[in-house]
C-alpha positions in Angstrom: -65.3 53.8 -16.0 -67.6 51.0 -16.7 -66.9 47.7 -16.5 -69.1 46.4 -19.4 -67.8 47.2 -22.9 -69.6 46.6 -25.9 -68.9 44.9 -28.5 -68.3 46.8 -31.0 -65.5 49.0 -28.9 -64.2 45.9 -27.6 -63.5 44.4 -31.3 -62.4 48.0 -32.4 -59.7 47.6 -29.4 -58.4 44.2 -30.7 -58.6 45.1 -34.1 -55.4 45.4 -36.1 -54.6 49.1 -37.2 -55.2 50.1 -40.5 -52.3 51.5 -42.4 -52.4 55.0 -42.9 -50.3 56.6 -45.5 -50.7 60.1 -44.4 -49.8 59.4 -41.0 -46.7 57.5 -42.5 -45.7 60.5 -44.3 -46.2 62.7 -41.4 -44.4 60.8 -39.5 -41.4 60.9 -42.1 -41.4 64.3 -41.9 -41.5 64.9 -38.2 -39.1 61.8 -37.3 -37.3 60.2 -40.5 -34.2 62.1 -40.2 -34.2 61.5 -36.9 -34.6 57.8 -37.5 -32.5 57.4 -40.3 -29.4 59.1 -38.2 -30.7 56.4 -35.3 -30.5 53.6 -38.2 -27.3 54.7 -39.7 -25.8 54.5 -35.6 -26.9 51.4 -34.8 -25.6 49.7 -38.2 -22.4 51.6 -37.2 -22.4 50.0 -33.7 -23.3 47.1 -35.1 -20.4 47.0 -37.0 -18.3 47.9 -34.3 -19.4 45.4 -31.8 -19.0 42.7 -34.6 -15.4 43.5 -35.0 -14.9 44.5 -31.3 -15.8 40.8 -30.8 -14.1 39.5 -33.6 -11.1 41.2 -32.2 -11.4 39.7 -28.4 -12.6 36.0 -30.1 -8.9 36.9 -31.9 -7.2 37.9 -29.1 -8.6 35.5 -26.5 -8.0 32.3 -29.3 -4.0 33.7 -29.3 -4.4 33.7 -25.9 -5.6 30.5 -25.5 -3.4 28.8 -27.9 -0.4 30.6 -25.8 -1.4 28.7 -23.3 -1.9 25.6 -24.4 1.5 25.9 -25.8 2.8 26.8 -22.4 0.7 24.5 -20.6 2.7 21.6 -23.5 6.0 23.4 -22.7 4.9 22.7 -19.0 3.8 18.7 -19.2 7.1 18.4 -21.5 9.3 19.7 -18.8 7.3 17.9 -15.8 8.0 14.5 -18.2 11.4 15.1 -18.6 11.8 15.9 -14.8 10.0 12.5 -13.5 12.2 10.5 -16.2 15.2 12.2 -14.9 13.9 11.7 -11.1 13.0 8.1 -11.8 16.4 7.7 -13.3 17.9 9.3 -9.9 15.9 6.6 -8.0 17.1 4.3 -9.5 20.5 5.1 -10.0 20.2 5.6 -6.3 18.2 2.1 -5.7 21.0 0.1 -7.3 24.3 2.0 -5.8 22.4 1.7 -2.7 21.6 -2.4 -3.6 25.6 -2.5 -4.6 26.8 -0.8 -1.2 24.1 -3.2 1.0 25.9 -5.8 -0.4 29.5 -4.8 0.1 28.6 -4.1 3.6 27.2 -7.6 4.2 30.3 -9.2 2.4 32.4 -7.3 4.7 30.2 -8.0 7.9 30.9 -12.0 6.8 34.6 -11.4 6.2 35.1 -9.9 9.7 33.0 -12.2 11.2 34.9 -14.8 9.6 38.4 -13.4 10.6 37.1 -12.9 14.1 36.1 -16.1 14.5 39.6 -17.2 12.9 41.2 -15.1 15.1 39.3 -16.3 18.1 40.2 -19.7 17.1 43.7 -19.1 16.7 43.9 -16.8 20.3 42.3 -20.1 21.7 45.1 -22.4 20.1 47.9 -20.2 21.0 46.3 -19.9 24.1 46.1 -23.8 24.6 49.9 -23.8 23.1 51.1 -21.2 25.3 49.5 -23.0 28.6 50.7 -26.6 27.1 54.7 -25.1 26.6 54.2 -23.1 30.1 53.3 -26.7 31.8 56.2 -28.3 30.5 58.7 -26.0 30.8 57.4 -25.6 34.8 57.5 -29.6 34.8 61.0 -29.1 33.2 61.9 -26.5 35.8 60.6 -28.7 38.6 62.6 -32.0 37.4 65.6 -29.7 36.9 65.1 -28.4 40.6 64.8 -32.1 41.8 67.7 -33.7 40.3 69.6 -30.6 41.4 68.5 -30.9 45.1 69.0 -34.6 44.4 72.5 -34.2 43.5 73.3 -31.7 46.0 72.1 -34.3 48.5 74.8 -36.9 47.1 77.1 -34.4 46.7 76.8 -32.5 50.3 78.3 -33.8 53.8 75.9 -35.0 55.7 76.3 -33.0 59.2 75.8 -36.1 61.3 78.3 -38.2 59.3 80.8 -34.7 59.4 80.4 -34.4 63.3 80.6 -38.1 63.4 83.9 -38.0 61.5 85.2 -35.0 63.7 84.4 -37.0 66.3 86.6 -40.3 65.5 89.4 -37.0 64.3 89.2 -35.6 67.7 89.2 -39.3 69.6 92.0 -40.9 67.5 94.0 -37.2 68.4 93.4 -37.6 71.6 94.0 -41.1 71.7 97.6 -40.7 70.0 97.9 -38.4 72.9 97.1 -40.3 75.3 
């Protein structure tokens, strides 16, 4: 092989082919049934990968819209849930609010009756002690004038034996 070409083969190589009607028909002959079969398949997978495609486009669109609709269904659902929850809470909020309060309205009222209560123990307390010292102080006069009056009322033992003493002289002096 040689490097250099010449011109004129180098232009023949570049040169665009001349149509050749002979070698058109020859090649009709040998290969156009051939090709026209090869034509006629392709137009018919043609056709069928257009409406193979239409179909899936079809199919995957109803699929698609199926799930949007479920995917609506879904957010419709999950809406009506969180109203519902939110109407739990607060439902729950305020009964819990309500029952707070009760609790520190009744903490007040039984600190208040304790404290009542306290106060009135202390009272009867003081009332009892004050009716307790009297009725001892009652219990002591009452003791007092008692021994008092058994004093006055009693013999003395001195004056008695002083008495039986005069007795028992004056006898023995009307004896004597």
């Amino acid at each position: 092989m040689t490097t250099t070409m010449t011109t004129t083969e180098a232009e023949l190589e570049f040169a665009p082919p001349v149509p050749d009607k002979n070698l058109d028909m020859v090649r009709n002959i040998l290969f156009g049934e051939q090709a026209r079969e090869n034509e006629k398949r392709l137009a018919n997978l043609e056709r069928f990968v257009k409406v193979w495609t239409n179909s899936v486009r079809d199919e995957m669109r109803k699929n698609m819209d199926s799930l949007n609709h479920e995917i609506h269904m879904l957010q419709d659902l999950l809406d009506q849930e969180a109203k519902a929850r939110m109407g739990d809470s607060a439902a729950s909020r305020k009964h819990f609010e309500q029952n707070s309060k009760g609790i520190e309205n009744l903490q007040r009222q039984w600190q208040t009756s304790a404290t009542d209560l306290n106060r009135r123990i202390e009272e009867e307390t003081k009332l009892l002690s004050q009716i307790m010292e009297e009725q001892r102080l009652d219990l002591l006069n009452q003791i007092k004038q008692t021994s008092e009056q058994l004093r006055q009322d009693k013999v003395d033992r001195k004056m008695l034996a002083a008495l039986l003493d005069n007795v028992s002289h004056q006898l023995a002096g009307d004896k004597a």
